[in-house]
N, C-alpha and C positions, 0 to 999 in steps of 0.2 A: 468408641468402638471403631469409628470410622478411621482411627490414626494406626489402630493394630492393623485392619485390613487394609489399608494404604501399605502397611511394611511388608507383610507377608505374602504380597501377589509373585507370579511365577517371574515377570520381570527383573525386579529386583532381587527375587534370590537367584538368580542366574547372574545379575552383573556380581552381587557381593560371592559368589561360587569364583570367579572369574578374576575378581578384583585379587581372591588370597589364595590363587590356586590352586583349590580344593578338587581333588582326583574323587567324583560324585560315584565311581563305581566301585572304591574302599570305602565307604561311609556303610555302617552295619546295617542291617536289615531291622523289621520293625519283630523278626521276631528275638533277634540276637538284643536288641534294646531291651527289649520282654524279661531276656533269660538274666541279663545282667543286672535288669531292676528285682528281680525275685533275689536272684542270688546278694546282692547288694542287705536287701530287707532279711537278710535270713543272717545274715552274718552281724546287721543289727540286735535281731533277739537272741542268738549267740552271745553278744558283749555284753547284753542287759543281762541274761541269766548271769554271766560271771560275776558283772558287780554286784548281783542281787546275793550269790552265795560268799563270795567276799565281804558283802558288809556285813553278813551273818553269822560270819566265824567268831571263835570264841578265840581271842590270845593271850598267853601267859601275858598277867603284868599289862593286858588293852594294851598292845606294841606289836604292832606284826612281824612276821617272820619270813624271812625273804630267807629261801634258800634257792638254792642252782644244782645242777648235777653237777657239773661241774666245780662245785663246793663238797662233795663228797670225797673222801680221801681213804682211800684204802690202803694206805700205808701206815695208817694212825692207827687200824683196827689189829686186836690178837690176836684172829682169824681172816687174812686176805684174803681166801679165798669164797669161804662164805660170805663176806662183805661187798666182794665182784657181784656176787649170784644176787644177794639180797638190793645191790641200787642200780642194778639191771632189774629184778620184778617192780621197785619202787618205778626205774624210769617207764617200766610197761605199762603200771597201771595207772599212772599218771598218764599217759596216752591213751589210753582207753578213757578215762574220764574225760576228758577233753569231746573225745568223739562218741560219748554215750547218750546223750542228751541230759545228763547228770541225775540218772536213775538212781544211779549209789546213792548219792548226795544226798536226792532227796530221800529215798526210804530211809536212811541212818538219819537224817537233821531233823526235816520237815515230819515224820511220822512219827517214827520210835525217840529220837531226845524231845523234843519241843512237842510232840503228841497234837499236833497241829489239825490231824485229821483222820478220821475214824479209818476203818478197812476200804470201805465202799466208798469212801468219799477217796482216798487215796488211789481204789481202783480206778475212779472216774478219771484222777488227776492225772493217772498214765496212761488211761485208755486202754487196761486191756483186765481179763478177769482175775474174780478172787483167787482160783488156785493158782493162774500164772503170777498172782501178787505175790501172794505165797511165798512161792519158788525164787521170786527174785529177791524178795526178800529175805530168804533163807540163805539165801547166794550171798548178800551183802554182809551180812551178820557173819559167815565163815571167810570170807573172803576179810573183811575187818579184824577178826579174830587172829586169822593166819599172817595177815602182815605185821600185827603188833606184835605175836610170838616170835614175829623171826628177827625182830630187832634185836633182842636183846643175840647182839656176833658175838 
């Protein structure tokens, strides 16, 4: 213990300050360190939930499917301009999902396909009540409904 506290006396972080030019009044504060380690941890369970519903998807054939917007071609379809409107609300909701904390997701996978978990327990999992589970719930289900009917351009 006595060789950490040999390193870290105010002497020596002044020569090693000194030694590599470090400008001590750009160095962030201990709350700006704070906010970056939160925000840091939070974009952690962000990439864990993805692969968590990633590894949970069902694909034709166990092969997954990699598409891009940019892989949508509205030239190919027999209605262009439904096919503009429909991977424009595709690119939306696909953005929304992203920044939902993947409510859809789980009410459609983890509740109603996989039946993972009852009403109440699914309230608890979102944290908010039965009727607003309800309602989001009822959201996903027409919102799911309404995207697959609009495929077929």
């Amino acid at each position: 213990m006595e060789n950490v506290t040999k390193l870290f006396n105010q002497a020596t972080i002044q020569k090693v300050v000194a030694a590599r030019g470090i400008d001590t009044t750009k160095l962030p504060t201990k709350e700006e360190l704070d906010h970056q380690t939160i925000d840091r941890a939070n974009a952690g369970v962000i990439a864990n939930r993805k692969r968590y519903y990633y590894r949970m998807s069902v694909w034709s054939g166990g092969v997954p499917l990699r598409f891009s917007f940019n892989d949508w071609q509205v030239d190919k379809q027999p209605n262009q301009a439904k096919a503009r409107e429909l991977g424009n609300q595709a690119f939306k909701l696909a953005r929304q999902l992203e920044t939902n904390q993947f409510n859809v997701a789980f009410i459609l996978h983890d509740y109603i396909i996989k039946k993972r978990f009852s009403r109440s327990e699914a309230c608890g999992q979102l944290s908010v009540s039965v009727s607003k589970f309800n309602y989001m719930k009822n959201e996903a289900l027409h919102a799911f409904a309404k995207f697959y009917s609009d495929l077929t351009v």
